[in-house]
C-alpha positions as CSV (number, residue, x, y, z in Angstrom):
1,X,100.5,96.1,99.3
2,X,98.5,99.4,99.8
3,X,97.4,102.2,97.9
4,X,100.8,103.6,97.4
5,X,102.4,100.3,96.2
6,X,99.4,100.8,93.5
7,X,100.2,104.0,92.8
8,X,103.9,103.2,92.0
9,X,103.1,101.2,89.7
10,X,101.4,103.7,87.3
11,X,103.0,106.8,85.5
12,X,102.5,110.3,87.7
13,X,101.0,112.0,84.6
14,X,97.9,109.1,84.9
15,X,97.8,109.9,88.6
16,X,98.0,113.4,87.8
17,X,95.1,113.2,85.3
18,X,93.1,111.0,87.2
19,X,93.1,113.4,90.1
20,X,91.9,116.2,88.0
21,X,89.0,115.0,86.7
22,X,87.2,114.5,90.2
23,X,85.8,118.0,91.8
24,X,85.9,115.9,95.3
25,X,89.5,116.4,95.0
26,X,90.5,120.0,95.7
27,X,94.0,119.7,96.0
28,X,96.9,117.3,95.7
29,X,100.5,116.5,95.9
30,X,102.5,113.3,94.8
31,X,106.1,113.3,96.6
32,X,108.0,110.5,94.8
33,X,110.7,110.9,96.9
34,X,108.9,109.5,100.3
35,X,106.4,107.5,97.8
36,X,103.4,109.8,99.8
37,X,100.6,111.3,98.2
38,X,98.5,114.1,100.2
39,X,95.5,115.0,99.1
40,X,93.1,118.0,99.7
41,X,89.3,116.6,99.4
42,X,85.7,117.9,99.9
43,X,84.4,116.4,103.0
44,X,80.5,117.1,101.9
45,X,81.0,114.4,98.8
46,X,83.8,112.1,99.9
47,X,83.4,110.5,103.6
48,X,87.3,111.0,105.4
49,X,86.2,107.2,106.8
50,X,86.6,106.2,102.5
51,X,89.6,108.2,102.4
52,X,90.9,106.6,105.6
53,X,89.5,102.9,104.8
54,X,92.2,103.2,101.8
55,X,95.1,103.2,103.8
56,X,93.7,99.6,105.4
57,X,96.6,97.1,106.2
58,X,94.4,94.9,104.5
59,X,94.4,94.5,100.8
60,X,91.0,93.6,100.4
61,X,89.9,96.5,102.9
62,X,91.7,99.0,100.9
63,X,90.3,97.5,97.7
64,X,87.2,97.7,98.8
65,X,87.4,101.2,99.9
66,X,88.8,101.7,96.4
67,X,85.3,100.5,94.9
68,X,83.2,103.0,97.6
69,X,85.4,106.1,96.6
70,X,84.6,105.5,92.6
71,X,80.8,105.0,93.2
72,X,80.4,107.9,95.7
73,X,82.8,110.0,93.2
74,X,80.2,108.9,90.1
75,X,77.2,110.9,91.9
């Protein structure tokens, strides 16, 4: 299913918010239109391989990357 079939699912105001409350995440932009999300991150607290790893083909890749972004953005 992938990260953006996730993100579909939930209202862009959450998405929004939830982006906003991580300093890792500099920057951001949601395009509904394409279903794409870009985001701007700081490389010294989140690895790009995380960021990367969330775009897996696999569900359980992705979901697992999922889990490793949240503990590494808890520090």
């Amino acid at each position: 299913m992938g990260v953006l079939a996730h993100l579909a699912a939930f209202n862009r105001k959450d998405i929004e918010q939830a982006l906003q409350e991580f300093p890792a995440f500099k920057q951001y932009k949601i395009n509904n239109a394409t279903g794409s999300l870009l985001i701007e991150y700081d490389a010294n607290i989140v690895q790009p391989s995380l960021i990367e790893a969330l775009f897996a083909e696999s569900d359980q890749d992705a979901e697992q990357a999922c889990y490793a972004l949240a503990a590494c953005l808890e520090r």
